[in-house]
N, C-alpha and C positions, 0 to 999 in steps of 0.2 A: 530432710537432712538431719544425721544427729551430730552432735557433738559433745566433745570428750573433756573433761574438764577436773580440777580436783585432784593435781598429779603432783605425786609427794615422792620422796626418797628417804629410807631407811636402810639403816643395815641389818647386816644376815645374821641368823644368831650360834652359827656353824654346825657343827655334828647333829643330827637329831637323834634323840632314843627315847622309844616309844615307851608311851605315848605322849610324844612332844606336844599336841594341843589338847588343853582343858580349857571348858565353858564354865565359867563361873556365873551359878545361875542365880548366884544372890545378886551381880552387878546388871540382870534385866530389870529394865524399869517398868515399875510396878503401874504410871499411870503415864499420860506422855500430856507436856504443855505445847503446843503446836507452836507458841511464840518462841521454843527454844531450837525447835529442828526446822526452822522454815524451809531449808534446802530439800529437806526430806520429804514434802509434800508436794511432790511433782511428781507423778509418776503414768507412765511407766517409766523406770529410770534404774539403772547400773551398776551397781558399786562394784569395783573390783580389787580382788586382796592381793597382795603377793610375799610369802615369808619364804626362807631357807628356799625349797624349790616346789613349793604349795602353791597354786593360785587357785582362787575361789572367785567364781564373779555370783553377786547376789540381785536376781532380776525381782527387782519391786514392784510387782506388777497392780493393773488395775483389772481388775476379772471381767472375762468374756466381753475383752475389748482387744478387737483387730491389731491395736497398736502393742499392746502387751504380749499378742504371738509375732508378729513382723520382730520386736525385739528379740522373744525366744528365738527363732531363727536364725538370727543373726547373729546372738552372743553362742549359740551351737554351736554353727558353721566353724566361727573366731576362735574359742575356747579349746573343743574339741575334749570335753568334758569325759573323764572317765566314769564318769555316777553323775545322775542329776537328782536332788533331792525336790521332792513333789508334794504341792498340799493336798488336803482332802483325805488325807491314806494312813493310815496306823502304822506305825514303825515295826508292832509285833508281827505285820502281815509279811516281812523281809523283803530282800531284793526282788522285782523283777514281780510285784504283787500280781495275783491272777484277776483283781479286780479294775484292774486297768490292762491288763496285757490281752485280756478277753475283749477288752472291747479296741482293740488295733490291729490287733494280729490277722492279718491276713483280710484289714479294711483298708482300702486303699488311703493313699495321705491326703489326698485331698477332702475326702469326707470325713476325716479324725479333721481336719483342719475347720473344716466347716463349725465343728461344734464350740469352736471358740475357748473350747478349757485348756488351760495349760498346763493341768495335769495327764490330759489326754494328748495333748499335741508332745510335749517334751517325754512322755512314753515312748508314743512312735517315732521319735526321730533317735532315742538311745535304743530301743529294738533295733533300727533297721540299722541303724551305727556298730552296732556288737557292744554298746557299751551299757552298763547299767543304769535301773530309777529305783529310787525306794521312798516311800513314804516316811514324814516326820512326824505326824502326830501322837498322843496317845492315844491309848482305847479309851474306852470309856472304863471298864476295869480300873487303867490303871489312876485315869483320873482321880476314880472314888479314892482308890491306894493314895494316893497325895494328899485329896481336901480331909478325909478325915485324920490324918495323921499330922496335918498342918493347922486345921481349922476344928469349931465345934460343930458344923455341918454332917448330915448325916446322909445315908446312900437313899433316903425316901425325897430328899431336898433335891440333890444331884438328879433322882428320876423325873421329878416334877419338871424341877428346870428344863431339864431336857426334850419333852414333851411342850411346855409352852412355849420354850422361844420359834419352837417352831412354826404356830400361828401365820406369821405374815407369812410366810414363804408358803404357805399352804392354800392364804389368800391370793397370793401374787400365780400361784398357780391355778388357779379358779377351780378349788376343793370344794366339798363342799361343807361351809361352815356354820349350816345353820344349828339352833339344840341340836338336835337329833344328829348332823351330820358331823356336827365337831367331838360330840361323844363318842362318834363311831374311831374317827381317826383319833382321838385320844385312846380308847382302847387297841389298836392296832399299834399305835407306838407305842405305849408304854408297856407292852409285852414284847415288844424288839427290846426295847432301855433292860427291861428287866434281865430279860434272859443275858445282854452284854453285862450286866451290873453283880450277873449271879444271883438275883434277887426270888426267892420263890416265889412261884407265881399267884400262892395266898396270902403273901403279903406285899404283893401291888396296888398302888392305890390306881381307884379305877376312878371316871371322869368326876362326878360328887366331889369327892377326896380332892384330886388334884385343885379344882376349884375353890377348895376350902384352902386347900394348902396358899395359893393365889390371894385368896379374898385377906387370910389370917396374914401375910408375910408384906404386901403392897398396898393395905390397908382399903381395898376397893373390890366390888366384888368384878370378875374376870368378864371385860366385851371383847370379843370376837372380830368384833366389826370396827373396833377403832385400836385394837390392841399395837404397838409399836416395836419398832425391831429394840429387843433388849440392849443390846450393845457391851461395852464393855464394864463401867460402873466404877464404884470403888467401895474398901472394905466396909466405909462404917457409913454407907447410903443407908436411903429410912426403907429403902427397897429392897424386899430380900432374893428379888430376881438379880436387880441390880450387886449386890454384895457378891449372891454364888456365881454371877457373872464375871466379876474381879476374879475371882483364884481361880474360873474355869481358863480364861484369858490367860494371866501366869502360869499355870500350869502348863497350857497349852505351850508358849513361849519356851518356856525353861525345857522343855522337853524335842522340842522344834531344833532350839542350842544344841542341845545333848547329843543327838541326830547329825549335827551340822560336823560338832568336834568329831565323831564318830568317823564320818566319813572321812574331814580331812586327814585322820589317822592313821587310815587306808590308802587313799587314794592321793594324786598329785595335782588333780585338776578334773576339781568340784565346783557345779551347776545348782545354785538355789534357786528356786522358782516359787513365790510367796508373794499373798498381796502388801501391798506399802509399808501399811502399820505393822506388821510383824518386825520387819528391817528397824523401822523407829524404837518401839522395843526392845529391840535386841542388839540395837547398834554398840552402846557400850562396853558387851559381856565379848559383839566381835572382834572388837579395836583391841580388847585388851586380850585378846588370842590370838587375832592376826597382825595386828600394828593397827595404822592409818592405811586405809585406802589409797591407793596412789592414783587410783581413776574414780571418778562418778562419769557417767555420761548419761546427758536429757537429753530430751527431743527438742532442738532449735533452739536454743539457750544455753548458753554459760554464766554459771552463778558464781566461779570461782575459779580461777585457773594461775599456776605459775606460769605462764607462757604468755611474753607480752605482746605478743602480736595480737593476741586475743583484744587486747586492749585499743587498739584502733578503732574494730570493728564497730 
């Protein structure tokens, strides 16, 4: 059972003229204190907007878990979503990307279903709806575009980073990462990174280099075998995984927003599909675009409700 909770009322703000919503992507918070959003770390879980004649519901999801598609499902079905905005996908690849419509199109739903991603699942249910999905993030281009124009980071930092944080996910895939085998996949990425970076391919740092780059920046030289998920960091960590981590994170975010206003610019009734921490992030810059939420809804819990019936239970 879920239930629906977090129900507020505002008023309408009349005429709209475009473009009525802006993200204001200096009010994304830069690092999140979990003791301040405790509601927000429940997830999978709901937030739903509604301004002028906009609603937005924002599914916060928890990745390649059953409960986080039963949700999608069901805020689809409810919504009736004209656009759904999708992680994992570059904004520049436009509506209707062919890197997710390749893999639904004409795959029955229940084996899209099967794969547990909600990027893949809320594809095929806006294909076979007639309605649209677009991806929110940036390239990796456009990343570089932001960190060095914000930060003193350089595009040889952004390639490294991006090439190690990769590690666990390479382990967890049973890669192979011994010498010899994590050289190999360090070379095969960092000539994908590069070529998205624009980066000529004589001046890629090859596995040596990036190691260096590792050893010099996190003060230790780079194991394979105990290496940890980077995460997200912050600006002035003694870790310069962690550091390029921070503005990759922000960047990511503020551009995820930008994506968000975009749509509801367009469109009347907009589908986010993003894991938890994104929402936590970006809650601020949305309250102050769409109002307050007038719905949260969790799974078998109410954490907050005007409704005093709720109050017996």
């Amino acid at each position: 059972m879920w239930l629906c909770v977090f129900a507020l009322a505002f008023g309408t703000e009349g005429e709209m003229a475009p473009p009525a919503y802006t993200f204001d992507i200096a009010a994304v918070r830069t690092t999140l204190d979990r003791s301040e959003v405790p509601r927000l770390r429940i997830v999978p879980s709901v937030v739903r907007f509604s301004r002028d004649d906009v609603r937005l519901s924002f599914l916060a999801s928890r990745h390649n878990g059953e409960s986080s598609i039963a949700w999608l499902e069901r805020e689809f079905d409810t919504l009736r979503p004209e656009v759904v905005v999708i992680e994992g996908v570059a904004r520049n690849l436009g509506l209707n990307p062919e890197v997710i419509l390749s893999r639904v199109d004409e795959v029955d739903y229940a084996t899209v279903r099967a794969s547990l991603s909600e990027a893949r699942v809320a594809g095929k249910l806006a294909h076979e709806a007639g309605s649209s999905f677009v991806g929110a993030e940036p390239s990796h281009a456009e990343t570089l575009e932001r960190l060095v124009a914000t930060t003193d980071y350089t595009a040889t930092d952004l390639a490294c980073f991006l090439v190690v944080r990769m590690i666990p996910q390479w382990t967890r895939q049973g890669e192979d990462v011994s010498p010899e085998g994590i050289d190999a996949l360090f070379g095969r990425r960092i000539a994908t990174v590069g070529a998205q970076l624009q980066i000529p391919p004589e001046e890629l740092p090859d596995g040596p280099a990036i190691r260096r780059w590792y050893e010099q920046g996190d003060g230790k030289p780079l194991d394979v075998t105990s290496f940890p998920k980077i995460g997200h960091g912050t600006p002035d960590h003694a870790l310069i995984t962690k550091r390029v981590g921070y503005h990759v994170n922000l960047i990511r975010n503020q551009r995820i927003g930008e994506t968000i206003a975009e749509m509801v610019n367009a469109h009347r009734r907009v589908l986010v599909v993003f894991g938890g921490s994104h929402y936590q992030y970006m809650a601020p810059a949305l309250v102050e675009m769409l109002g307050e939420p007038f719905e949260v809804a969790l799974p078998e819990r109410v954490i907050y409700s005007t409704d005093r019936r709720h109050l017996s239970q």
